[in-house]
Each structure stands twice: as structure tokens, then as C-alpha cells.
C-alpha positions as CSV (number, residue, x, y, z in Angstrom):
1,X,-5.6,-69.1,-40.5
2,X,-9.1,-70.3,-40.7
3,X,-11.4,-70.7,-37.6
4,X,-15.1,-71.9,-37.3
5,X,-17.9,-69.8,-37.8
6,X,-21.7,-70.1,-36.6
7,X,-24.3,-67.8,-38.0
8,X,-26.5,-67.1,-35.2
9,X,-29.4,-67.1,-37.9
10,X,-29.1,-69.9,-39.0
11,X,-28.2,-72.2,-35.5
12,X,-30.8,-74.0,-34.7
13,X,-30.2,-74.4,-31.1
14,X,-30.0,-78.3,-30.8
15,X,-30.1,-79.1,-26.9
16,X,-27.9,-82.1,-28.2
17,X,-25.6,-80.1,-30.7
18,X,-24.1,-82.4,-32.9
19,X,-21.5,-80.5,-34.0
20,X,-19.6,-79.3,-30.6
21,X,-20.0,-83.3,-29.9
22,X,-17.7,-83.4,-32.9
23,X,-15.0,-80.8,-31.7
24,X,-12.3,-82.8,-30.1
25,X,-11.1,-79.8,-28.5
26,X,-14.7,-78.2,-27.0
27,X,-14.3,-75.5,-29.2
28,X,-18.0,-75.2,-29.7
29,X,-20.4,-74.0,-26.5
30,X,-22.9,-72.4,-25.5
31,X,-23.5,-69.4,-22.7
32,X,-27.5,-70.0,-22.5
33,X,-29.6,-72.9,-23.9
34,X,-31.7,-70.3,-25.6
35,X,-28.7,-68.6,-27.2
36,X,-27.0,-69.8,-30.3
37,X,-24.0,-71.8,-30.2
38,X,-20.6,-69.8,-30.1
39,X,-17.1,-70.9,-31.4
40,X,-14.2,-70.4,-29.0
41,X,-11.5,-68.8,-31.9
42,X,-8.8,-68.7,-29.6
43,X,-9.2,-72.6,-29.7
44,X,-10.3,-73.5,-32.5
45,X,-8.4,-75.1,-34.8
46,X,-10.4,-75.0,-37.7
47,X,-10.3,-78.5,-39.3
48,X,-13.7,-78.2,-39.9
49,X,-14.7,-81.6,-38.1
50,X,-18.0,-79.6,-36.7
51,X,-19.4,-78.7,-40.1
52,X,-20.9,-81.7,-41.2
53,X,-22.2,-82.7,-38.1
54,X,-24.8,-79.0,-37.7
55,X,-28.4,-79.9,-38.7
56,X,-28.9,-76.2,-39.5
57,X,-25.8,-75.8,-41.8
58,X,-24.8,-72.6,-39.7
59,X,-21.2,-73.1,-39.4
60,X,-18.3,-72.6,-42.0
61,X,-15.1,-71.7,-41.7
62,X,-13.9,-68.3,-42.2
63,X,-10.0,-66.4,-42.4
64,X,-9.4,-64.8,-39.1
């Protein structure tokens, strides 16, 4: 099963994150606005909706 990824390197942070917008489940969040954004795996259902939508390119979907 595959399952969204984010590379905290390479989040940018977005206060207005484009790509959680995009998860029709909220799959995407963050604990602290100065933190990088987290994926929820237990959610997610990894259709990869949220990858296009990350200005930094930081997410991709990986096998859990």
C-alpha cells in the first residue's frame, strides 16, 4: 500500500499549504507553524491528489 510522504527538508512551510488544501480527507497537518508539514498514514489514502499541489516538491508517495 502506498501512503504520502513529506521530506521535512525539502517542505517549505507554506502558512497556506496547498497541498493539505488538496487532501479531501485532512490527511496533511501540521503540529507547529514552524514545523514541517506531517502526513497522517493511518489516513492517508495515497492517491496522490497532494503532490502536485506542494510548491516545494517535498511529498511523494512511498510503500508502507
Amino acid at each position: 500500500m502506498v501512503k504520502a510522504f513529506i521530506d521535512p527538508e525539502k517542505c517549505l512551510k507554506c502558512i497556506e499549504c496547498e497541498a493539505s488544501k488538496s487532501c479531501a480527507i485532512n490527511a496533511i497537518f501540521s503540529i507547529d507553524p514552524d514545523e514541517p508539514k506531517i502526513v497522517e498514514v493511518k489516513i492517508c489514502r495515497g492517491c496522490g491528489d497532494c503532490i502536485p499541489r506542494c510548491k516545494g516538491k517535498a511529498i511523494e508517495l512511498v510503500e508502507s
